[in-house]
C-alpha positions as CSV (number, residue, x, y, z in Angstrom):
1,X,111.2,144.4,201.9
2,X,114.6,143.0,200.5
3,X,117.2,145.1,201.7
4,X,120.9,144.2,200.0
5,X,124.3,144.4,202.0
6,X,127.6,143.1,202.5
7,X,128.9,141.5,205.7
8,X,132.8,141.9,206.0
9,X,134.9,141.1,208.5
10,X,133.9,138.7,211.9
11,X,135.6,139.9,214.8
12,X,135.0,142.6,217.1
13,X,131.0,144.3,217.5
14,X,129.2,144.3,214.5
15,X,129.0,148.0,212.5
16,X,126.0,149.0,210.2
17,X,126.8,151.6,208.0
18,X,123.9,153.8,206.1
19,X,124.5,156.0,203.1
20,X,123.1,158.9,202.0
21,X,120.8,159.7,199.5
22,X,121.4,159.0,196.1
23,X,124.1,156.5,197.3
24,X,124.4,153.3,198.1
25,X,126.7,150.6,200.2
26,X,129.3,150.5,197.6
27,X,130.1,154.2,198.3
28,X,131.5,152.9,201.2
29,X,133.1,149.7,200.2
30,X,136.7,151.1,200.7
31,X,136.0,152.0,204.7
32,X,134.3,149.2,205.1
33,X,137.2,146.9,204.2
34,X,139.4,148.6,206.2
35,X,136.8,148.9,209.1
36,X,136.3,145.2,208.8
37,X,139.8,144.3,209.8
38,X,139.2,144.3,213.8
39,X,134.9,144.6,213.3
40,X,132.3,142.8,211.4
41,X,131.0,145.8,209.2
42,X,127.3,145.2,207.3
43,X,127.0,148.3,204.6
44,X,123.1,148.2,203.3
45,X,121.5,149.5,200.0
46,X,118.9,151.5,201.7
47,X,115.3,151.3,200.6
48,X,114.8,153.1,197.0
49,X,118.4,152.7,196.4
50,X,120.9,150.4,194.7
51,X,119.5,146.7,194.7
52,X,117.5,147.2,197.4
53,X,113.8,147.1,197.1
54,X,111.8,150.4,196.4
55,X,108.6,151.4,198.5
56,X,105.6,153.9,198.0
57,X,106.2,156.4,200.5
58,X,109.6,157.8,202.5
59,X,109.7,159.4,205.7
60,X,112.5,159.0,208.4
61,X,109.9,157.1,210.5
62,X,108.7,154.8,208.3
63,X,112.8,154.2,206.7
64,X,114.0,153.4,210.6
65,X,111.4,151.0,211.0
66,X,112.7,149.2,208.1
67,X,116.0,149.3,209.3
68,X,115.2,148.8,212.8
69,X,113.5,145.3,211.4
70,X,116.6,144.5,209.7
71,X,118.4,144.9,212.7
72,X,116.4,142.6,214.6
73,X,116.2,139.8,212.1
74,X,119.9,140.0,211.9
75,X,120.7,139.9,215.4
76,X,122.8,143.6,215.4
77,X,120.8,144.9,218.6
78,X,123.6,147.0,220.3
79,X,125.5,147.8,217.1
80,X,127.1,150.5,216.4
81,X,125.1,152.1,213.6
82,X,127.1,155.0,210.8
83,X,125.1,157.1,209.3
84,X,125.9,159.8,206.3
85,X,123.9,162.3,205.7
86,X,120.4,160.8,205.2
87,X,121.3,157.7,206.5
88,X,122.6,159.7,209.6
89,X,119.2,160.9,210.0
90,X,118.0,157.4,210.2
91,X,120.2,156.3,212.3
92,X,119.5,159.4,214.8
93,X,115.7,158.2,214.4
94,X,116.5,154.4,215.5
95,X,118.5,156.2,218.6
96,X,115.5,158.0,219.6
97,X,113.0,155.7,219.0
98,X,113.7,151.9,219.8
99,X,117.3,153.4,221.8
100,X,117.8,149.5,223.1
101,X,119.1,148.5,219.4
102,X,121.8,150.5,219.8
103,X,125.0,150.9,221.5
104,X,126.8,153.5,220.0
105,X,126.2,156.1,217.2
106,X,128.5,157.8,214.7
107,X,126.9,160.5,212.6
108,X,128.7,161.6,209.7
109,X,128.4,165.4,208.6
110,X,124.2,166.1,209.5
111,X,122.4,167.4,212.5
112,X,118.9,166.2,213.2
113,X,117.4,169.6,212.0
114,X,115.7,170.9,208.8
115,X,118.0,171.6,205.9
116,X,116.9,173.7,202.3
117,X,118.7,171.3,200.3
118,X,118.6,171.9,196.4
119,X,118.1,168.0,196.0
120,X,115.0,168.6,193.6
121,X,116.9,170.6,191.1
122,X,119.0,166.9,191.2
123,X,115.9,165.2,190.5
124,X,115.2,167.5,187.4
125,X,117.9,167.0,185.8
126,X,118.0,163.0,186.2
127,X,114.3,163.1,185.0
128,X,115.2,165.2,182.4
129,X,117.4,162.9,180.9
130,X,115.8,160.6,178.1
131,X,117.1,157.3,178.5
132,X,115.7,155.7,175.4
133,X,118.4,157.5,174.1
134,X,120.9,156.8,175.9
135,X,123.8,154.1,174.5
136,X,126.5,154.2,177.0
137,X,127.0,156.3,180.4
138,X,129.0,159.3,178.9
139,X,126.2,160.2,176.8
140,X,123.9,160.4,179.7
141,X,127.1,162.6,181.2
142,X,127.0,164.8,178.0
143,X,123.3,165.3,179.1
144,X,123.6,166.1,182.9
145,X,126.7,168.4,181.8
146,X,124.8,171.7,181.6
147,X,122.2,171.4,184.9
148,X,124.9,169.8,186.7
149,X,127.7,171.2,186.1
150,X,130.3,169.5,188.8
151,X,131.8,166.7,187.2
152,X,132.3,164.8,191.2
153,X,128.6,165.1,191.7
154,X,127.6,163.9,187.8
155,X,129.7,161.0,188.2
156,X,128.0,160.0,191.8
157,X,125.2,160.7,190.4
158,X,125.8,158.0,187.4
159,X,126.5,155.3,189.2
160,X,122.8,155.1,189.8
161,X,122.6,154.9,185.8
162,X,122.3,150.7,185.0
163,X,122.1,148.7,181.8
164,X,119.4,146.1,182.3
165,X,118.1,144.2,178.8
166,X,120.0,146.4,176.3
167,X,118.6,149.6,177.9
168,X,120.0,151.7,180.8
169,X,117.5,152.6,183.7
170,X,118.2,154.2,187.4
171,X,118.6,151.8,190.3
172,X,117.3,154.9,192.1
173,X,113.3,155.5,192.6
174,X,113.3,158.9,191.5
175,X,109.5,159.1,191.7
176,X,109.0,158.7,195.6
177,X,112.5,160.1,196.4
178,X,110.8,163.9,194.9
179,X,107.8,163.4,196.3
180,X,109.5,162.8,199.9
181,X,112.1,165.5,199.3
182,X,110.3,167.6,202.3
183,X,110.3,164.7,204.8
184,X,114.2,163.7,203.8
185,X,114.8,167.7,204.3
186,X,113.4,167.7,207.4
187,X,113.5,165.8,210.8
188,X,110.8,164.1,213.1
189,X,109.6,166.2,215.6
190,X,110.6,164.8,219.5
191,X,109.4,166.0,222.5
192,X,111.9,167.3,225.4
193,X,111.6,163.9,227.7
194,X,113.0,162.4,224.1
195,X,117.2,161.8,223.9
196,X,119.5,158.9,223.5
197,X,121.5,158.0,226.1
198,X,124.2,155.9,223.9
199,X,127.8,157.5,223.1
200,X,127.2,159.4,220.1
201,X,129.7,160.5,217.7
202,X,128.9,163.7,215.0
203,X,131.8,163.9,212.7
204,X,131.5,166.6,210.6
205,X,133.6,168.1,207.2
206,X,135.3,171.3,207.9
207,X,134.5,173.0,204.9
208,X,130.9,171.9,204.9
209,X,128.2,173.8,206.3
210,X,126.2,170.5,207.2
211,X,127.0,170.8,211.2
212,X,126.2,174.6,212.3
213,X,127.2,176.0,215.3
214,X,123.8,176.8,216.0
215,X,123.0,173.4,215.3
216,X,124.6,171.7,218.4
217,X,122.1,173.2,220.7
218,X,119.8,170.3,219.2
219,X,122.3,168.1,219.1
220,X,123.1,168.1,223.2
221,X,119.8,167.9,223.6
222,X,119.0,164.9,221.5
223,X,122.0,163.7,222.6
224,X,124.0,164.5,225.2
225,X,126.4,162.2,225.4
226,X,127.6,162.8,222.0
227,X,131.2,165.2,220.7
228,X,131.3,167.1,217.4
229,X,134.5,166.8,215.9
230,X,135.8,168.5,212.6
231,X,137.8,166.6,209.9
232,X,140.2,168.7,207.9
233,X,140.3,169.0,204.3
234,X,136.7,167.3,204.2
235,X,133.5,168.5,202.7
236,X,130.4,166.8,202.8
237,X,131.6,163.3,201.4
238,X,134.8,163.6,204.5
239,X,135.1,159.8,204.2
240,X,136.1,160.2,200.8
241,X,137.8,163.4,201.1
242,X,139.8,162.5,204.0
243,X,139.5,158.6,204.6
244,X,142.5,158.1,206.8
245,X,141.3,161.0,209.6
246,X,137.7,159.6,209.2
247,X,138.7,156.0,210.0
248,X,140.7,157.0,213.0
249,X,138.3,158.8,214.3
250,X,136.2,156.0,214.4
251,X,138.8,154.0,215.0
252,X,139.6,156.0,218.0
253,X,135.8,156.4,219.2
254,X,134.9,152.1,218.8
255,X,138.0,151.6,221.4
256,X,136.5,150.7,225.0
């Protein structure tokens, strides 16, 4: 398993950010540079996604073992691991399954509980798309317009689109990522002696409906040394919708 990443900054304890799906480390490229002035910040390509290597099967178990292996080899036991969305959901199953790797945990707008995400009507529409014909990216955006009709989301969408020997193919493995859509929906089941005991961080975008208030129930109980706080003017992407409230509440929550 090849996993890709950049390692910015050296100071301070080491920070492993995780994107969410359909994304990949560059996503976060901006807050990482900024992160990596007092901390050493690693941002991967997850599994199935950018340049990273693609696998068979996806489940949060088997994606946190990955990553929990990465961790190891890299020496990052006790980092402070950010996950968005998806990648929070791995990160939440490192905390609760190998807890000793580490030492704190931000979670960025997801709660470790099953969602009805419209993800597959995503995946239609990339599928859908016949890239034999395809000469540049704004044809392939001319094709996406009329199933996906938000221009933000197309163009995130896109930058999985890649020209590799005068033809464009996705960097995304659209044929496992379907056939995992339940699992990636969904969250591993843990039994009630089952909680990490790390400060935990849920940051969540005030006008998405990602973090429920029915939802923190779970929450305290998978973690209950963990705060919820909202950032303003932020959907579901609030480090790009509100970077500067995002970073200091991180900022705020890596001081000792």
């Amino acid at each position: 398993m090849r996993l890709a990443y950049s390692d910015l900054g050296a100071g301070g304890k080491p920070i492993l950010i995780l994107h969410g799906l359909f994304g990949s480390s560059r996503n976060w490229a901006a807050i990482a540079r900024k992160l990596s002035v007092t901390n050493r910040i690693l941002t991967l390509d997850l599994p199935n996604h950018g340049a990273s290597s693609w696998t068979d099967f996806v489940s949060y178990e088997s994606l946190s073992q990955i990553i929990s292996e990465f961790m190891v080899e890299n020496d990052l036991k006790g980092a402070t691991v950010l996950g968005h969305s998806m990648g929070g959901k791995i990160a939440m199953t490192i905390a609760l399954t190998e807890p000793e790797l580490i030492g704190r945990l931000i979670i960025a707008d997801i709660a470790p509980v099953k969602y009805n995400h419209d993800n597959l009507s995503i995946i239609v529409a990339l599928e859908s798309i016949n890239l034999s014909s395809v000469t540049s990216r704004s044809d392939a955006d001319k094709l996406l317009m009329e199933k996906i009709p938000e221009q933000i989301l197309r163009s995130f969408l896109l930058q999985n689109l890649v020209r590799s020997e005068n033809k464009y193919e996705w960097r995304i493995n659209i044929s496992v990522l379907k056939a995992g859509l339940p699992n990636l929906h969904g969250f591993p089941s843990f039994s009630e002696k089952v909680f990490f005991a790390g400060p935990t961080l849920f940051l969540a975008g005030a006008r998405s409906d990602f973090i429920e208030p029915n939802h923190h129930q779970e929450i305290t109980r998978l973690f209950p040394r963990s705060s919820v706080i909202k950032i303003a003017n932020a959907g579901h992407w609030l480090h790009a919708d509100n970077p500067e409230v995002f970073l200091q509440s991180v900022m705020r929550f890596m001081q000792p």
